[in-house]
C-alpha positions in Angstrom: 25.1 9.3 -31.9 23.4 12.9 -31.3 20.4 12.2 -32.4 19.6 9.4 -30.0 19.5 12.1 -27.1 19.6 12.7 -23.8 16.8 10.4 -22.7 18.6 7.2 -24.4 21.8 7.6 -22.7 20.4 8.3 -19.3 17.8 5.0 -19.6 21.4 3.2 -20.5 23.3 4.8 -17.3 20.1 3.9 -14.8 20.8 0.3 -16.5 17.1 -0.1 -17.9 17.9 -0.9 -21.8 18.4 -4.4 -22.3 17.1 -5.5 -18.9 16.7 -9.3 -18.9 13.7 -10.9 -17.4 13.9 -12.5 -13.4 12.8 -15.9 -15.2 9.3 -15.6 -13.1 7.1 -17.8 -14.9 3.0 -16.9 -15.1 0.3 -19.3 -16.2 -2.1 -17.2 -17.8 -4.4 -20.3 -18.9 -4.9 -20.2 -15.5 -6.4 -16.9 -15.1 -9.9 -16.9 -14.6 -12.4 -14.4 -14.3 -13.2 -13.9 -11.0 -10.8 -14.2 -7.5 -7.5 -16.0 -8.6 -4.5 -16.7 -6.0 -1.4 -15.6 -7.4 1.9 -15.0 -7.0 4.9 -13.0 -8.1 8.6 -12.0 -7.4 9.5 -8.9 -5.5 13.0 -8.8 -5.2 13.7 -12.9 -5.0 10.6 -13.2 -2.6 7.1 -14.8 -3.4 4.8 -12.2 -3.1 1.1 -14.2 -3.0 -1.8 -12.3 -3.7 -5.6 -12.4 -4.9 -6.2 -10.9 -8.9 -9.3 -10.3 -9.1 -10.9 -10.4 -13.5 -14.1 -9.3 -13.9 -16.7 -12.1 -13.8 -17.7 -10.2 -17.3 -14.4 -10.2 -18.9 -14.2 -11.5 -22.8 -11.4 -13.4 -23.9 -9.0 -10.9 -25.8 -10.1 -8.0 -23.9 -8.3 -5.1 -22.5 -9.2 -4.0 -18.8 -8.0 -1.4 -17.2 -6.3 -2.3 -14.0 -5.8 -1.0 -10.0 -3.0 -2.2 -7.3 -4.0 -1.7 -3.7 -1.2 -1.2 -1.7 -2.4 -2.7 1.9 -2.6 -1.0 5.8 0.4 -1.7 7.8 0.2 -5.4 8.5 -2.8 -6.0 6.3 -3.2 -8.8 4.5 -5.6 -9.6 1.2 -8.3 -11.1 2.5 -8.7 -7.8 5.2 -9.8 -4.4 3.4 -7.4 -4.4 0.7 -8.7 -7.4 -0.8 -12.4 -5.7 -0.5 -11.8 -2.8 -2.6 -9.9 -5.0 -4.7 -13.1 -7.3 -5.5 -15.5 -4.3 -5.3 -13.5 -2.4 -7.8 -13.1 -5.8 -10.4 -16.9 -5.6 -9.6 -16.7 -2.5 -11.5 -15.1 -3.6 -14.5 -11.2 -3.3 -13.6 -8.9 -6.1 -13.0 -7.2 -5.8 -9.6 -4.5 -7.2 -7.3 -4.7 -7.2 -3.3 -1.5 -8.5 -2.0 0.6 -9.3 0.9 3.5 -7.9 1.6 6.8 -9.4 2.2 7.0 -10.7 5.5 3.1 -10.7 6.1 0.3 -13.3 5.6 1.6 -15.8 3.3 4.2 -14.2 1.6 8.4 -14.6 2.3 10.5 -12.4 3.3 11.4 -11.2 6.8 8.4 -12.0 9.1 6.5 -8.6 10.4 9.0 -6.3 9.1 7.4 -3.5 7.7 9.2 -1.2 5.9 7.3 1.6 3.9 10.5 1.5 1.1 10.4 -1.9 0.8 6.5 -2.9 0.7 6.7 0.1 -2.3 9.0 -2.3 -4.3 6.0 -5.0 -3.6 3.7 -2.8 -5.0 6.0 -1.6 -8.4 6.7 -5.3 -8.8 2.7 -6.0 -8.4 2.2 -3.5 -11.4 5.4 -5.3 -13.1 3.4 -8.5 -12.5 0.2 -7.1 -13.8 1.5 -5.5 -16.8 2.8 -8.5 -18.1 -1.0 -9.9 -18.2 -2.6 -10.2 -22.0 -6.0 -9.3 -19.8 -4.6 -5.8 -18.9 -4.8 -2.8 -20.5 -0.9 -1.5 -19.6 -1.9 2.1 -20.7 -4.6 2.7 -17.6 -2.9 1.2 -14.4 -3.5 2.7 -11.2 -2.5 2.4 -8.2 -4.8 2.4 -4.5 -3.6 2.9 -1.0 -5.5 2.2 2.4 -4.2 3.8 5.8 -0.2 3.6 5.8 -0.7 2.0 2.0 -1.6 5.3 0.9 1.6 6.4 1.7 3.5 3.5 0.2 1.1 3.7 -3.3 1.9 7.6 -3.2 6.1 7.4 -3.2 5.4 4.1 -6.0 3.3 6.9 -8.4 5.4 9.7 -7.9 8.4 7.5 -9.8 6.4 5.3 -11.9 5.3 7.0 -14.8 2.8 3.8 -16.1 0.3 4.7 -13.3 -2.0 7.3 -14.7 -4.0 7.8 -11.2 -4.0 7.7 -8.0 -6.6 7.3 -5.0 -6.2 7.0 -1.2 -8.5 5.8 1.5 -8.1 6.7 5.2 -4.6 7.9 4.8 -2.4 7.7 7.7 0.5 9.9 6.7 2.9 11.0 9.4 6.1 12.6 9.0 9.4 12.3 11.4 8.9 15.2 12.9 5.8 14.0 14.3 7.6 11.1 16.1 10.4 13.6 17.0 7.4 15.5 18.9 5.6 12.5 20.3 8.7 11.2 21.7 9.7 14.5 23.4 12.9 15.6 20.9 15.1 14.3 18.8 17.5 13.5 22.0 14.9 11.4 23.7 14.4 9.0 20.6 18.0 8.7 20.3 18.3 7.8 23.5 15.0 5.8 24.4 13.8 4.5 21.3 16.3 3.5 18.4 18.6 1.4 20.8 16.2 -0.8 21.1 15.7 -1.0 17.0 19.4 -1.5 16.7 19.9 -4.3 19.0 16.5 -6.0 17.0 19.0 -5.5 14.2 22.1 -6.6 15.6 20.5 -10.2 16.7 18.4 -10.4 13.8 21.8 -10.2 11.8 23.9 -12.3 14.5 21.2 -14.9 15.2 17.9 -14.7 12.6 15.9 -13.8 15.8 13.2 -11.8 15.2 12.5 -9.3 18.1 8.6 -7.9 18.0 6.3 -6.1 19.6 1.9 -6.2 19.6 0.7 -3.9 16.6 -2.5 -4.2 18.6 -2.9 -3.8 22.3 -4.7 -6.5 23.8 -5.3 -6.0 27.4 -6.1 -2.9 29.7 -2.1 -2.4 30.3 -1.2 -2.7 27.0 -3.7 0.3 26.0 -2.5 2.7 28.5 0.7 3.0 26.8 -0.9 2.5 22.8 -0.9 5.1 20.4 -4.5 6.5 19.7 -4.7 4.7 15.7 -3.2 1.3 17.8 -6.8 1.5 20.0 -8.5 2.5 16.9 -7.1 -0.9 15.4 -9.0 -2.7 18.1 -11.7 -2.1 16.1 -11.3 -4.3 13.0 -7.9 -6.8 13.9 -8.8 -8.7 16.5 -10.5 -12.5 16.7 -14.0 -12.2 16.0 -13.9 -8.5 14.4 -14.4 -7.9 10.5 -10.1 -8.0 10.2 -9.8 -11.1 12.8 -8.6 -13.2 9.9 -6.2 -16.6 10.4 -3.8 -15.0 8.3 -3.2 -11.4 10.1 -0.7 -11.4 12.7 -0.8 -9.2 15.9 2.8 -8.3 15.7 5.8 -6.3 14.0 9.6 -6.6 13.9 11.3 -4.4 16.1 13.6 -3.7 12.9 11.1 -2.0 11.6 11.9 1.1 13.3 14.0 3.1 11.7 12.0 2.8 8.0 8.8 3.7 9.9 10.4 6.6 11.8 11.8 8.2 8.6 9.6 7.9 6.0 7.5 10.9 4.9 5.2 10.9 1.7 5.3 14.1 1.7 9.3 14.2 1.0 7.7 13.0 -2.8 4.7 15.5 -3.1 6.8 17.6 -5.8 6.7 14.7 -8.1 3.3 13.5 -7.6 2.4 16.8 -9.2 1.3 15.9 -12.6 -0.5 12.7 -11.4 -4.9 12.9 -10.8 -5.6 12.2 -6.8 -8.5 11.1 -5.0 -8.5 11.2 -1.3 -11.4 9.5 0.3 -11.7 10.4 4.5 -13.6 10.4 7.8 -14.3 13.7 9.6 -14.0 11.8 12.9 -11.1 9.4 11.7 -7.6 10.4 14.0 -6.3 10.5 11.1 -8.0 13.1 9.2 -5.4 15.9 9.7 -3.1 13.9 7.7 -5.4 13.5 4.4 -6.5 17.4 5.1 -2.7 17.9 4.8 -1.8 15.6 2.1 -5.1 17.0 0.2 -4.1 20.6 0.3 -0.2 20.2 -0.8 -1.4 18.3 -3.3 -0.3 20.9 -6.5 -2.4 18.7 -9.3 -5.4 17.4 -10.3 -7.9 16.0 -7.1 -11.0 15.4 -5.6 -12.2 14.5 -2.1 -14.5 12.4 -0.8 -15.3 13.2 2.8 -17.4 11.4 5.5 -19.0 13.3 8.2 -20.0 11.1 10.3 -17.2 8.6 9.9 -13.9 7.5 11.6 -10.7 6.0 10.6 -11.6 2.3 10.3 -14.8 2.7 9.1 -13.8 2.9 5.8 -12.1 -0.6 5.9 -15.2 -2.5 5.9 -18.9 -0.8 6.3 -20.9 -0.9 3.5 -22.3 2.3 3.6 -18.8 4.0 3.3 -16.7 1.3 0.9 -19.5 1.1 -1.6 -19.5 5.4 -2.0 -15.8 5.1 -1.8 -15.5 2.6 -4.4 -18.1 4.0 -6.7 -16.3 7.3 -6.3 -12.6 6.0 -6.8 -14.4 4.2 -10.2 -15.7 7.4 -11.4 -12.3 9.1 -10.9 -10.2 6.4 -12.3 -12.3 5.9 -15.4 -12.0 10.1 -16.0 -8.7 9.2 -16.7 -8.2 5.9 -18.6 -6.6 6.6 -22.1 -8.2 5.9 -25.1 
């Protein structure tokens, strides 16, 4: 039995050998090239999304393919879906979806949960890989705002993405909530009693307890955070994001998932994995991609924006087309041959 080694015995005890198939059926006759809606499973929920093929794609050809992991409570037909059509545009075969609980997908409505949407996105490249269009041997894997951190703690434990690009990364860690809440005793005491009772009558009654992701009115922006202003920007009716399937809300069960996740807990094994971080010089959030770009030990590149902010790069045209023809360029250094 020796020679079967170490790396047999430990795929056996992590319960990967013989893994049997979640009976998800795909109708690939009905893949076309161009924007497709889809869906797929991501732990017993319908995850919908849009696949975008290359209006140039051959029968029996091998594409190279990206996942973009969306911003928190984006949906695909916001930003995530642009890069995702801009980037099939350039020859790969991409996937925009919505994650459980938002848009049109099941799952707990508004709960957003960093760990969980990252299943969504590992599933999205199970999906994908099972596609007679893709190329399994070049995925790669996208982020926008919090998505960057969600795509980044999927590639650090997925070996099949060979790549990895953010875009306006909003990567906080707990200790910057600790701080912005006045110590660890104050968010004990002011903040997660309100995310447990959420929890308790979500689990007594299926009430959903949420609050605005977006302030609306003059009150509601003296108390917002400055990325929740920011957001005014592009979410609401009538701006670029103002689409029928966004909604201007989140569970209050959310709290605890948001509050303790840190992509840079997983920066050790990123290491070996090619990143490009794409940025605003004005965006609030630039401190975080300045951070995430410099621990970064591996492989990277930067594309940097003087002149722009945060939200910027979700939709203007003279920032997502540089972006995307700089992620392409990166990406395609790396496909294997």
């Amino acid at each position: 039995m020796k020679q079967y080694g170490i790396a047999f015995f430990l795929l056996l005890f992590l319960g990967i050998a013989g893994c049997k198939s979640n009976g998800q059926a795909k109708e690939e006759s009905m893949i076309k090239p161009g924007k497709n809606k889809i869906f797929y499973l991501s732990e017993g929920d319908k995850i919908f999304a849009y696949l975008f093929i290359p209006k140039n794609y051959r029968k029996g050809e091998k594409r190279p393919a990206i996942i973009v992991s969306p911003p928190a409570s984006g949906v695909k037909e916001q930003t995530a879906g642009l890069y995702a059509e801009k980037l099939a545009e350039k020859g790969f075969i991409t996937i925009a979806f919505d994650p459980r609980g938002w848009g049109e997908s099941e799952g707990h409505k508004s709960y957003f949960s960093p760990y969980k949407i990252a299943e969504d996105t590992r599933n999205a490249v199970n999906y994908i890989s099972t596609l007679e269009e893709v190329d399994t041997n070049n995925i790669f894997n996208l982020g926008i705002c919090m998505g960057a951190g969600i795509a980044t703690y999927e590639t650090a434990y997925d070996s099949r993405i060979k790549s990895l690009a953010v875009v306006s990364p909003y990567l906080v860690t707990p200790d910057t909530f600790i701080k912005m809440f006045g110590g660890a005793e104050n968010m004990r005491r002011m903040v997660l009693p309100g995310v447990a009772l959420a929890s308790q009558k979500y689990f007594e009654t299926g009430e959903n307890m949420v609050r605005k992701m977006v302030p609306e009115t003059e009150e509601e922006m003296k108390t917002a955070t400055p990325v929740g202003i920011g957001m005014r920007e592009y979410y609401l009716p009538g701006k670029p994001g103002g689409v029928p399937n966004w909604r201007n809300e989140q569970s209050l069960v959310s709290g605890d998932a948001l509050l303790s996740f840190s992509v840079f807990h997983y920066m050790p094994a990123l290491e070996p994995v090619p990143v490009y971080v794409v940025y605003g010089e004005k965006a609030v959030t630039a401190n975080g991609a300045i951070q995430f770009y410099e621990v970064h030990n591996g492989e990277k590149e930067k594309l940097v924006f003087p002149d722009a902010g945060h939200f910027d790069l979700y939709w203007k045209a003279e920032y997502v087309d540089p972006a995307v023809e700089g992620i392409k360029t990166f990406f395609e250094k790396h496909i294997q041959k």
